[in-house]
C-alpha positions as CSV (number, residue, x, y, z in Angstrom):
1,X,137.2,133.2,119.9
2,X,138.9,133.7,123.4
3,X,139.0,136.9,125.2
4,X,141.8,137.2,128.2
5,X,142.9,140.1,130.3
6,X,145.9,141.0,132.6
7,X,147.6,144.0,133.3
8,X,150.5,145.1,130.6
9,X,153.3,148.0,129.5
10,X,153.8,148.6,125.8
11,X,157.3,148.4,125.8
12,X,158.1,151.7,123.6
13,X,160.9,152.1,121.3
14,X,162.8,155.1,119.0
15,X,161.0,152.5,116.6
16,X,157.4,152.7,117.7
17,X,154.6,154.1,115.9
18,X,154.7,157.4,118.4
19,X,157.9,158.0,117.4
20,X,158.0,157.9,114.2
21,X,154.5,159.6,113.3
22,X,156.0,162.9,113.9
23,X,159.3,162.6,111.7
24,X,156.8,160.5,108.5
25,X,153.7,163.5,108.3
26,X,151.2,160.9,108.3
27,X,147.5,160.6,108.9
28,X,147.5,158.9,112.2
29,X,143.8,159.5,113.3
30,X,142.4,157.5,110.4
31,X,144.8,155.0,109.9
32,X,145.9,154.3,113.7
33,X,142.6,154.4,115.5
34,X,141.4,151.7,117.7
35,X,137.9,150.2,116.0
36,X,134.6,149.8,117.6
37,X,133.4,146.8,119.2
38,X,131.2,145.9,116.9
39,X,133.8,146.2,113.9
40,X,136.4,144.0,115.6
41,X,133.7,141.0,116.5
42,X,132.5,141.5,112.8
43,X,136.5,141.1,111.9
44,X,136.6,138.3,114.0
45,X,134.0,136.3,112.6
46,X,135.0,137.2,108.6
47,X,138.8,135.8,109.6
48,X,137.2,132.7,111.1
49,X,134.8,132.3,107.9
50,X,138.1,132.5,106.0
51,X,139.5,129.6,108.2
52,X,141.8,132.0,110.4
53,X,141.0,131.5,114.0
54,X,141.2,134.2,116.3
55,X,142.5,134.4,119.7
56,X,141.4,137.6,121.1
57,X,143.3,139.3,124.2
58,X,143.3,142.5,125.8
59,X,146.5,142.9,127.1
60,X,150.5,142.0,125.1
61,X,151.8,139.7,127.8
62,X,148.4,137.6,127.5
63,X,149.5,137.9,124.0
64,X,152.6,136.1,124.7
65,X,150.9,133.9,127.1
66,X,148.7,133.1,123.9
67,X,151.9,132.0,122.1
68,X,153.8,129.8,124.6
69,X,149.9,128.0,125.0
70,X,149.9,127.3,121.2
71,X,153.5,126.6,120.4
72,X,154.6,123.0,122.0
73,X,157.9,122.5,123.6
74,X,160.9,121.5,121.4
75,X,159.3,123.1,117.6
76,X,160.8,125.0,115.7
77,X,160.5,129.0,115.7
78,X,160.9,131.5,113.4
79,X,159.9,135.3,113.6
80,X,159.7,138.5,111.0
81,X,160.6,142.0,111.8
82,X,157.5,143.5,113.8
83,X,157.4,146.0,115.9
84,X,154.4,144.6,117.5
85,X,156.7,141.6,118.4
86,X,158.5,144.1,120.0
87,X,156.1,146.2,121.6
88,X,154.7,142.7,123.6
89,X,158.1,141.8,125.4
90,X,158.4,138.9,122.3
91,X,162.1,139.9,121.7
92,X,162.7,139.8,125.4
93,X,161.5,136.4,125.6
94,X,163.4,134.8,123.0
95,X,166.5,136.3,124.7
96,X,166.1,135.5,127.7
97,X,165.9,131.9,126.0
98,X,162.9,130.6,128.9
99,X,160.8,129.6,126.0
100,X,161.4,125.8,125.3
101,X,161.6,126.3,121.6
102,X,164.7,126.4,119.1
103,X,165.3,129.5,118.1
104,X,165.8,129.7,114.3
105,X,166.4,133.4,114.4
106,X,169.3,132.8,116.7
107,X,171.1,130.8,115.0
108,X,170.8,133.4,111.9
109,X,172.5,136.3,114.1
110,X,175.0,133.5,115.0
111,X,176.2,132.8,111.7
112,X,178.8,135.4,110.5
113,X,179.1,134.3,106.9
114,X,176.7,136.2,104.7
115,X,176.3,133.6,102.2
116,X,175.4,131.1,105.0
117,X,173.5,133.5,106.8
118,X,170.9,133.9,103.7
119,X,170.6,130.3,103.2
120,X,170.0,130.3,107.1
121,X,167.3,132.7,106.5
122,X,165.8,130.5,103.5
123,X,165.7,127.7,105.4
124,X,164.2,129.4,108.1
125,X,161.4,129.8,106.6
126,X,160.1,125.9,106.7
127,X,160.0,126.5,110.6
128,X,157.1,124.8,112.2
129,X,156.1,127.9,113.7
130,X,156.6,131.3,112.0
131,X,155.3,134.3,113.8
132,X,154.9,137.6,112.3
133,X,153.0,140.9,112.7
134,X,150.7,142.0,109.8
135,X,150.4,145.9,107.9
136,X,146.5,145.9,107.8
137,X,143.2,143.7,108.6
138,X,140.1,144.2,106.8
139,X,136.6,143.6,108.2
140,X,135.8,141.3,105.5
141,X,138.7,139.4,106.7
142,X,141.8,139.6,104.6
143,X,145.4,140.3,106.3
144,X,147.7,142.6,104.6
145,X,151.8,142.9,104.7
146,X,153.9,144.3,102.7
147,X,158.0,143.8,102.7
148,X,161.1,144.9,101.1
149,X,162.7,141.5,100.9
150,X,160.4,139.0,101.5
151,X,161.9,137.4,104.6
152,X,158.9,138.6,107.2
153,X,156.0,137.2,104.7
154,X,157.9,134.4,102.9
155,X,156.6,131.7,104.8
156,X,152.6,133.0,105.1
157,X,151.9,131.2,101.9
158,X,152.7,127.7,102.7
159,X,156.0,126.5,103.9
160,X,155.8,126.8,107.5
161,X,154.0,124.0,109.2
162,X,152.1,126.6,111.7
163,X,151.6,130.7,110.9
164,X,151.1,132.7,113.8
165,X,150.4,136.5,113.3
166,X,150.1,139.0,116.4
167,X,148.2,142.4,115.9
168,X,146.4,144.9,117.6
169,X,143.5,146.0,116.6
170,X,144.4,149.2,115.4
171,X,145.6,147.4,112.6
172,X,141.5,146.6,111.5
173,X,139.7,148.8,108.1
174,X,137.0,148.5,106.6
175,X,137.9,146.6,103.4
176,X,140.9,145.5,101.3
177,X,140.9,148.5,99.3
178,X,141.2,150.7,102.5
179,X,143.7,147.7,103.7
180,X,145.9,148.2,100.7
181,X,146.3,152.0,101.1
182,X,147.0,151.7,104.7
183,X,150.1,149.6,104.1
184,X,151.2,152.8,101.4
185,X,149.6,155.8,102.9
186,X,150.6,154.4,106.8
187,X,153.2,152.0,107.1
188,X,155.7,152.0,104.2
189,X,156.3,156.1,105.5
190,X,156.4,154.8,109.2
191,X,159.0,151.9,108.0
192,X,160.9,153.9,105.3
193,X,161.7,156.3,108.5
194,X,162.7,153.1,110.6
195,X,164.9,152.0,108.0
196,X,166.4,155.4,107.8
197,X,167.1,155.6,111.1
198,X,168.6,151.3,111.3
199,X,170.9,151.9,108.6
200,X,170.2,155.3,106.2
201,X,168.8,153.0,103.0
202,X,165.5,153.5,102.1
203,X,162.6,151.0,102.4
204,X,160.5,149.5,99.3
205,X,157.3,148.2,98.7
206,X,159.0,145.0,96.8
207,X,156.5,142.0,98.6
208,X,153.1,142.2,99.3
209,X,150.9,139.1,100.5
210,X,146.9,139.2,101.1
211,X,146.2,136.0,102.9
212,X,142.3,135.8,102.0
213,X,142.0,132.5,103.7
214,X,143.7,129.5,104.8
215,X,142.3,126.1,103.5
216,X,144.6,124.0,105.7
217,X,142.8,123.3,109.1
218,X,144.4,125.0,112.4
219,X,146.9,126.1,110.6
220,X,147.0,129.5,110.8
221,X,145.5,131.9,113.8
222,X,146.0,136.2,114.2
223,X,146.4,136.5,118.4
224,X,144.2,139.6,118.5
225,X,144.9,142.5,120.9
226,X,143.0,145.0,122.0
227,X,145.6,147.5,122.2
228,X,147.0,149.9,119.8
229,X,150.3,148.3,119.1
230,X,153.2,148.5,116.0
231,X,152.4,150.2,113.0
């Protein structure tokens, strides 16, 4: 496990946690509460148990430092919806377009046909990196997310070659149970208000994934921050 530090600004959005806590009546002291030490090294360990290493960092740009360490020049990227991706400067990075990779995502937006777009998106999901913020981590080491469509935890199962999730720790509970009813009693309210807001549909609670371990070596790692970041 590797701890780094360096100064950072959470970059805030109309989509952040803060702003949407207010508009969705939700419990934010019990569900969006920064853990003790004790209960995120204890996290730590059960993910690494599970075969999920942990890169641990204190600040979102090490976070990103974290990512341009682990992903090589010249792969392959793809990313889900996160507003911790966000929140780190991650969107600002791939558009500046100073990152080496091929942007997968980009070339989705570029593509104006809707019936090329999707199979864009399908595709997409064999990247040899996919990067993704998660709902809920429990201290016995599961990682909860939940989507409408599918498209931001398609590719945790298996088809990506490499899956890279980024959470703070905020994120951490005490067990799957108390995992599970973060994602309904926390997020889908926080999300169902994003949603509102991005295009005045509703959200659903359609795909859920619980990645209780990885069996494939190096494959997957959670860059953990110690920051309360996303939702």
């Amino acid at each position: 496990m590797l701890t780094l530090a360096v100064t950072f600004m959470i970059k805030t959005t109309a989509y952040s946690a803060a702003s949407l806590i207010p508009l969705a009546g939700v419990d934010a002291t019990r569900w969006n509460k920064a853990p003790t030490e004790i209960e995120i090294t204890s996290t730590a360990k059960a993910l690494g148990d599970r075969g999920i290493k942990v890169v641990r960092v204190d600040e979102g740009s090490r976070a990103l430092k974290a990512l341009r360490e682990i992903i090589p020049m010249g792969a392959t990227v793809m990313n889900g919806s996160s507003t911790t991706l966000v929140e780190i400067g991650y969107d600002d990075l791939m558009r500046d377009g100073q990152h080496g990779w091929v942007d997968l995502h980009k070339a989705i937006l570029a593509e104006n046909d809707a019936q090329k777009r999707a199979d864009l998106r399908r595709q997409s999901l064999f990247a040899d990196y996919f990067i993704s913020g998660c709902n809920a981590i429990s201290q016995s080491g599961e990682i909860v997310a939940c989507d409408a469509t599918g498209s931001r935890v398609g590719a945790w199962h298996f088809s990506s070659k490499k899956l890279i999730l980024v959470s703070g720790v905020n994120k951490i509970v005490p067990n799957l149970e108390a995992a599970l009813s973060r994602v309904r009693d926390f997020v889908f309210p926080l999300e169902n208000q994003r949603v509102g807001k991005v295009s005045g549909n509703r959200s659903h609670m359609n795909k859920w994934v619980i990645l209780a371990g990885e069996p494939v070596a190096g494959r997957t790692t959670l860059i953990l921050i110690d920051k309360i970041l996303g939702y």
